[in-house]
C-alpha positions in Angstrom: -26.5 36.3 -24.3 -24.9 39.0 -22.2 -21.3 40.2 -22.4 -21.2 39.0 -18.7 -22.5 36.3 -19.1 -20.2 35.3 -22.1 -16.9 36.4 -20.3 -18.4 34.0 -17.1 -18.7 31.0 -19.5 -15.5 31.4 -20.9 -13.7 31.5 -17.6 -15.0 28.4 -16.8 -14.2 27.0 -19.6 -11.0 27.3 -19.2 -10.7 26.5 -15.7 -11.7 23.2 -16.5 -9.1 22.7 -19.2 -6.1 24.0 -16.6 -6.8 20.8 -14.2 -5.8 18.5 -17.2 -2.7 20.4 -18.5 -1.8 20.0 -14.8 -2.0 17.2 -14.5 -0.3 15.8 -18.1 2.2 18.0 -16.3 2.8 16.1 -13.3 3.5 12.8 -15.6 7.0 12.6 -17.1 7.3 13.3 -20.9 8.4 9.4 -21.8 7.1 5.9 -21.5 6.5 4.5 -17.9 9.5 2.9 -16.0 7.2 -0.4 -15.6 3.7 -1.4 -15.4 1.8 -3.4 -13.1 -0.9 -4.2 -10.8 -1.2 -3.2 -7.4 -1.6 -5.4 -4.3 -1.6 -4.5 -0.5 0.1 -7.8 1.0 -0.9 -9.0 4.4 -1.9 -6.3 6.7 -0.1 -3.5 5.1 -1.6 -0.8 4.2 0.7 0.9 1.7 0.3 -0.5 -1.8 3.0 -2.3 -3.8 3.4 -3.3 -7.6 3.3 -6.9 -8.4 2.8 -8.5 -11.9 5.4 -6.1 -12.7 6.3 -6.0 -16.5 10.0 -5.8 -15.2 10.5 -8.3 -12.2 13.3 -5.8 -10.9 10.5 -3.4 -9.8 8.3 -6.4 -8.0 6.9 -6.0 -4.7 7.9 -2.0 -5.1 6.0 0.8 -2.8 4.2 2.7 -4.8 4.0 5.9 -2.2 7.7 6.2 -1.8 8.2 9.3 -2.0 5.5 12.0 -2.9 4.4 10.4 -6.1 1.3 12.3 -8.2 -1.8 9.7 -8.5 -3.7 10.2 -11.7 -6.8 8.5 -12.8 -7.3 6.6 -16.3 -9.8 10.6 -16.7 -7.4 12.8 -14.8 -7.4 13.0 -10.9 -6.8 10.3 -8.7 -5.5 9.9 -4.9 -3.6 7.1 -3.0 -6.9 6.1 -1.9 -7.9 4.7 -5.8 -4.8 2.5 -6.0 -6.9 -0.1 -4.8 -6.0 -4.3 -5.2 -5.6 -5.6 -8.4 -5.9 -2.0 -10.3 -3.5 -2.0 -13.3 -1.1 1.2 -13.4 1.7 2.6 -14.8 4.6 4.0 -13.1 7.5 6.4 -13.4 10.3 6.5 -10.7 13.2 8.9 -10.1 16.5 8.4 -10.4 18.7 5.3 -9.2 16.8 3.2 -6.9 18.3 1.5 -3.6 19.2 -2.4 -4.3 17.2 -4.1 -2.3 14.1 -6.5 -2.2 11.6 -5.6 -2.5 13.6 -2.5 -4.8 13.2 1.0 -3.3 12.6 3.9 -5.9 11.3 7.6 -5.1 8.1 7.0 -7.2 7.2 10.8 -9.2 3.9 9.6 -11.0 1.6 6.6 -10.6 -1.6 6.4 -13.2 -3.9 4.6 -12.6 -5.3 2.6 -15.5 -9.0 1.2 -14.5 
């Protein structure tokens, strides 16, 4: 094998390892804030949790904010939080009291 065509192969190498450090990244270093399923209720488009493995975080958006989707084998988009898909969630900060509660969502990982 050429020099070239050594140094090309190694590049893409890793290339494709610098996707998943980015996005292990984008996930907080420590256990989810709660766990769930997602549901889209009625006509609504945006997706909530429900079956929520704290009840405060029931009926939650799961796009407030500008949260990172993830996939069970890396990338994901809003698109893949699909009805009845198990995730896990991390929020931000203090979230407003209200029902359904209102957190700014940083990560969402989708589990399926």
């Amino acid at each position: 094998m050429t020099r070239r065509a050594l140094a090309l192969l190694l590049t893409l190498a890793l290339a494709a390892g610098c996707g998943d450090a980015a996005d292990d990244a984008a996930v907080p270093d420590r256990a989810p804030d709660v766990t769930g399923v997602v549901a889209t209720p009625g006509t609504a488009a945006e997706p909530v949790l429900v079956d929520a493995s704290d009840p405060y975080y029931e009926g939650m958006s799961l796009l407030r904010g500008d949260p990172v989707v993830l996939g069970a084998g890396g990338d994901a988009a809003p698109a893949d939080l699909r009805a009845g898909v198990p995730v896990e969630v991390w929020t931000a900060g203090a979230c407003a009291e209200s029902y359904p509660v209102q957190c700014e969502i940083l990560a969402v990982r989708v589990l399926d």
